[in-house]
C-alpha positions in Angstrom: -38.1 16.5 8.7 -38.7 12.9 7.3 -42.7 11.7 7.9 -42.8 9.1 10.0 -45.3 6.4 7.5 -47.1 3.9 9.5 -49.1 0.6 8.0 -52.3 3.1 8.8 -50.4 6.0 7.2 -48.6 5.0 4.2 -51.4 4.4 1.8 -52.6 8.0 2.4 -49.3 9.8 2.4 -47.0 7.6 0.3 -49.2 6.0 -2.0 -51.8 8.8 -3.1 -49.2 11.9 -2.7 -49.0 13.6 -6.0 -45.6 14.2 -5.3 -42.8 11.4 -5.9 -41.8 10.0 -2.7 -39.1 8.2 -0.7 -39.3 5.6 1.9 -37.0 4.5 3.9 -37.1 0.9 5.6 -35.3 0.9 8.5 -34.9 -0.4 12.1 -33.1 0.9 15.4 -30.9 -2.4 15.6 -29.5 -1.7 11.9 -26.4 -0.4 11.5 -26.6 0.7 8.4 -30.1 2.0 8.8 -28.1 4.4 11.0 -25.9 5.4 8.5 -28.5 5.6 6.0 -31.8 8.0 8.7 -29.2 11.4 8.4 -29.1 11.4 4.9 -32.6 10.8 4.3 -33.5 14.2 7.0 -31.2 15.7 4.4 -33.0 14.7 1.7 -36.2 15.6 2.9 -34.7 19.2 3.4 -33.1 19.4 0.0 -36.7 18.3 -1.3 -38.7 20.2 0.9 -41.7 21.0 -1.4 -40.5 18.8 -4.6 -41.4 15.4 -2.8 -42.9 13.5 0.0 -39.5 11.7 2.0 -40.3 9.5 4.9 -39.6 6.1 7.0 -40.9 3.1 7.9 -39.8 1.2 11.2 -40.0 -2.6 10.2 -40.7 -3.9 13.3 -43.6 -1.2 13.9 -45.1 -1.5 10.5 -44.9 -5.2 9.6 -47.4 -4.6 7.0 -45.8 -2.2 5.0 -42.8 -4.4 4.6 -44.8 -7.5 3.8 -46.9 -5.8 1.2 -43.4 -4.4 -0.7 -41.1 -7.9 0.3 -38.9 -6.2 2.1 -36.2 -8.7 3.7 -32.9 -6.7 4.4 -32.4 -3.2 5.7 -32.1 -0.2 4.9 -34.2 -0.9 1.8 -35.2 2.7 0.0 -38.2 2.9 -2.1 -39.2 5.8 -5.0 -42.7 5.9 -5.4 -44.6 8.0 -7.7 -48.4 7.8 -9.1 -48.5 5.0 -6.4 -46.1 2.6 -7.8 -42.7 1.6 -6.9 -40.3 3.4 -9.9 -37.0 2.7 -8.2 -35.4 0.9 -5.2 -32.0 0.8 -3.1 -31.3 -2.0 -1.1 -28.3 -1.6 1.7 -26.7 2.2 2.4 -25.0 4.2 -0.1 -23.7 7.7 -0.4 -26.2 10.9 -0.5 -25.2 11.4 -4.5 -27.4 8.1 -5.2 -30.3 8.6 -3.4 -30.5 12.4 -4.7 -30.0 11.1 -8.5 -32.7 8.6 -8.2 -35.0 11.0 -6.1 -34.1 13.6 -9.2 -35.0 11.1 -11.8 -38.6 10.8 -10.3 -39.3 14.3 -10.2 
C-alpha cells in the first residue's frame, strides 16, 4: 500500500529513506490523478521492500508542492539520497513509471 506523505511526513519518510522513492502528486478532483493512484498501489506492491512509494494530496500538503514547484497534476517524483533523480508530469502507462523506478534502484 502506497504511504500517505504529509508536509510533516515527507522529509522523514521521502527525503531521508535509504531506499529510492516515488511520490505521487495528486488530488481527488484530477482525472488523471485517478488514472494514475492504481498504478502507483501496484507499484508499491511490485516494490515492496526495493523502495519507498507514496502520495501527496496537493490540497492537503501545500507545502510539499511549493517546495518541489509543482503546478499540474499527477506530477511523479523519483527521489533517492534526498534529491529529485527523475520526474513525470501528466499519467502514463505502468511500463514508464516501473523503468524509471528500476533506473533508481
Amino acid at each position: 500500500m502506497a504511504i500517505e506523505f504529509t508536509d510533516a511526513n515527507f522529509e522523514e519518510l521521502a527525503l531521508k529513506s535509504n531506499k529510492p522513492v516515488l511520490v505521487d502528486f495528486w488530488a481527488e478532483w484530477c482525472g488523471p490523478c485517478r488514472m494514475v493512484g492504481p498504478i502507483v498501489e501496484e507499484l508499491s506492491k511490485d516494490y515492496d521492500g526495493q523502495a519507498i512509494v507514496g502520495k501527496v494530496n496537493v490540497d492537503n500538503n501545500p507545502g510539499i508542492s511549493a517546495k518541489y514547484g509543482i503546478r499540474n497534476i499527477p506530477t511523479i517524483l523519483f527521489i533517492k539520497n534526498g534529491e529529485v533523480v527523475d520526474k513525470q508530469v501528466g499519467a502514463v502507462p505502468k511500463a514508464v513509471l516501473g523503468d524509471k523506478l528500476k533506473a533508481c534502484l
